[in-house]
C-alpha positions in Angstrom: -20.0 24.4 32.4 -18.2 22.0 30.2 -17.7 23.1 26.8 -19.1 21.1 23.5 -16.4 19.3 21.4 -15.9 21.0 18.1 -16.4 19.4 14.7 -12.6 19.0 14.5 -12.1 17.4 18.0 -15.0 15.3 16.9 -12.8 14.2 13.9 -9.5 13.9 15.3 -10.9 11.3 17.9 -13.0 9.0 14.7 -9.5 9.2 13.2 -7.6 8.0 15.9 -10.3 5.3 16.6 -10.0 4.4 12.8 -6.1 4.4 13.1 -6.2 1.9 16.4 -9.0 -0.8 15.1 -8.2 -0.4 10.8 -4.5 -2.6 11.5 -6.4 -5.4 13.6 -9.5 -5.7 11.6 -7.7 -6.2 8.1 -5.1 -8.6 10.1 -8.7 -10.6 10.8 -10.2 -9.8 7.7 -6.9 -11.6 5.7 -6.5 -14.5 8.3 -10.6 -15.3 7.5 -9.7 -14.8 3.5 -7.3 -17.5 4.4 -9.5 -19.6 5.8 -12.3 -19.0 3.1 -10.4 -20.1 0.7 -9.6 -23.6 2.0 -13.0 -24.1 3.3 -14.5 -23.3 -0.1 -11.9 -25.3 -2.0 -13.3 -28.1 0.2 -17.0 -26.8 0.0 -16.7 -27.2 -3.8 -15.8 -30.6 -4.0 -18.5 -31.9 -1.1 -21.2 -29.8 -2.6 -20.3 -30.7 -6.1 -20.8 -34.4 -5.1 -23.7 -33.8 -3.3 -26.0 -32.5 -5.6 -24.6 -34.3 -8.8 -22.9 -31.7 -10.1 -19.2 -33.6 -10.3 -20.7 -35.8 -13.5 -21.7 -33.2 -15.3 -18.9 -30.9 -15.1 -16.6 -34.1 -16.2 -18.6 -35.4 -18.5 -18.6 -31.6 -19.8 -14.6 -31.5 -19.2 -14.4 -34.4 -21.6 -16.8 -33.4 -23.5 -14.9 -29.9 -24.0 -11.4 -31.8 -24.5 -12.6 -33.5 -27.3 -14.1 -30.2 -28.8 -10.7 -28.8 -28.8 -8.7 -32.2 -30.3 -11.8 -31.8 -33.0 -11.4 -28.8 -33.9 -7.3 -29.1 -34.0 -7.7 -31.7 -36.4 -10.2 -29.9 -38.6 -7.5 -26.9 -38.5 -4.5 -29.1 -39.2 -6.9 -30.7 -42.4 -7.8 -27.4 -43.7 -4.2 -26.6 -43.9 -3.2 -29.8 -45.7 -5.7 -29.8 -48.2 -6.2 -26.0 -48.8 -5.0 -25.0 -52.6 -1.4 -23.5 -52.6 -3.0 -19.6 -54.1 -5.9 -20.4 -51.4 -5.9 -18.7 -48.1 -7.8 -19.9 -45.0 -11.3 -18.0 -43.8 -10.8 -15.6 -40.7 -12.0 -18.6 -38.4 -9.4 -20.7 -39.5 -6.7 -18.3 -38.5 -7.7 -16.6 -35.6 -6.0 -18.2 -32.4 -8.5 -17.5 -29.9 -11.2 -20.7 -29.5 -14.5 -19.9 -31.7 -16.2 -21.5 -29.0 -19.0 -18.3 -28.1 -19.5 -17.1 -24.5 -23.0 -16.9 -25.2 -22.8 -21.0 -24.7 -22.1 -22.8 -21.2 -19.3 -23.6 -20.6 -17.1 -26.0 -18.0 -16.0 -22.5 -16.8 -19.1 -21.0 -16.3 -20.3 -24.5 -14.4 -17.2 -24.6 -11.7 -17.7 -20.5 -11.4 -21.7 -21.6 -10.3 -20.2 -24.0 -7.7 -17.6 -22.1 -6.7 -19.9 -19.2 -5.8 -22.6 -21.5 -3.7 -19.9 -23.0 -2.0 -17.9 -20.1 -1.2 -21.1 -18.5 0.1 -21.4 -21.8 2.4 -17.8 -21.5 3.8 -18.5 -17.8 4.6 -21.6 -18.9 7.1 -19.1 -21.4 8.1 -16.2 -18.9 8.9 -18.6 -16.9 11.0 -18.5 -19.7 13.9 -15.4 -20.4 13.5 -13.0 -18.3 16.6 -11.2 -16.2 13.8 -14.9 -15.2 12.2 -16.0 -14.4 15.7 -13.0 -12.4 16.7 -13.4 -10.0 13.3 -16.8 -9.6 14.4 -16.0 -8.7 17.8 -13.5 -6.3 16.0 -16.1 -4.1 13.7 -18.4 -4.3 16.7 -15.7 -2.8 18.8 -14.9 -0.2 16.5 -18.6 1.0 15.8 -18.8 1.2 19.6 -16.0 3.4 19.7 -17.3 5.5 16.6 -20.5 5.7 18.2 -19.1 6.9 21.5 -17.0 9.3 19.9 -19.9 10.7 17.8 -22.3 10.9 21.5 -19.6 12.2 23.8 -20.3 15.5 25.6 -16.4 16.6 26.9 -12.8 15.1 25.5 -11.7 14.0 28.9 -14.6 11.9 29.4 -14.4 10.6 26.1 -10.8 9.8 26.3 -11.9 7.5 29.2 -14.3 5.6 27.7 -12.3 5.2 24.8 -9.1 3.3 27.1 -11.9 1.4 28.3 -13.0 0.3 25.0 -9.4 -0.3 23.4 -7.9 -2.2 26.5 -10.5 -4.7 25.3 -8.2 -5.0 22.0 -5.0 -4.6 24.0 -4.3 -1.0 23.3 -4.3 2.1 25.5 -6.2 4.9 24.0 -3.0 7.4 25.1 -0.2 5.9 24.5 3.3 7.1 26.0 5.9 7.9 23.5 9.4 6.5 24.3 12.3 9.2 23.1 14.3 8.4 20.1 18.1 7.4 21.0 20.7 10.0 20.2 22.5 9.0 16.9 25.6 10.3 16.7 27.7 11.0 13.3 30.9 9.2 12.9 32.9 11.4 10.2 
């Protein structure tokens, strides 16, 4: 009778499984953060167009722009004119804009767009081969999880699991090749 795996076998061989798919999957998972970035860069500025949205946030760019040259020249008049004993209110000196954050913003606008769009380019990524591919990764690795987790001996299990991570390129045991002899020149 073949004997049960213990808890620690069970671990060891989840570890190792981690260890072999972990390098792969965050190699996919940067390559499709590459790619999600272009495609919502470009997702922004169709779906900006598209609904309307690339008016508003210039008209609110400009808008904002002249806020700023507005509120610069009231600054700059205040200083001019104030009496020589006279010191500014708080508002007037504080560097940071007075604008509030309770108020929209241009900001807050290309954040909106940024987020439905990015949201687009993520369904998009998914058909794309590298999308597919870090799929086919996770899936991989949940398979191998799962068949570590449902495994009755380690030698069975060890087969399955070549089988399994051949289909990533690997071999689950992998030969070790000797370090070389270094010798000490003194």
């Amino acid at each position: 009778m073949t004997r049960a795996m213990t808890k620690y076998q069970l671990e060891h061989f989840k570890s190792k499984v981690r260890r072999q798919f972990e390098p792969l999957i965050e190699d996919q998972e940067l390559l499709v953060k590459q790619f999600k970035a272009k495609a919502t860069d470009v997702a922004v500025a169709k779906l900006s167009k598209k609904i309307g949205a690339d008016k508003i946030i210039k008209a609110l760019a400009e808008a904002e722009k002249r806020l700023e040259e507005a509120r610069a020249t009231a600054i700059t008049f205040f200083e001019k004119k104030k009496p020589q004993d006279a010191e500014l209110d708080y508002s007037f000196r504080r560097k940071k804009d007075s604008y509030s954050d309770s108020k929209l913003s241009l900001s807050d606008c290309e954040d909106q767009l940024r987020t439905w769009a990015s949201n687009q380019a993520e369904k998009e990524l998914e058909r794309r081969p590298e999308g597919a591919r870090l799929r086919q990764l996770k899936e991989l690795e949940q398979k191998a999880l799962d068949t570590v987790m449902e495994a009755g001996t380690p030698d069975s299990l060890a087969i399955t699991l070549n089988s399994i991570s051949e289909k990533i390129g690997l071999k689950w045991n992998q030969d070790l090749t000797a370090l070389p002899n270094i010798k000490n020149e003194n």
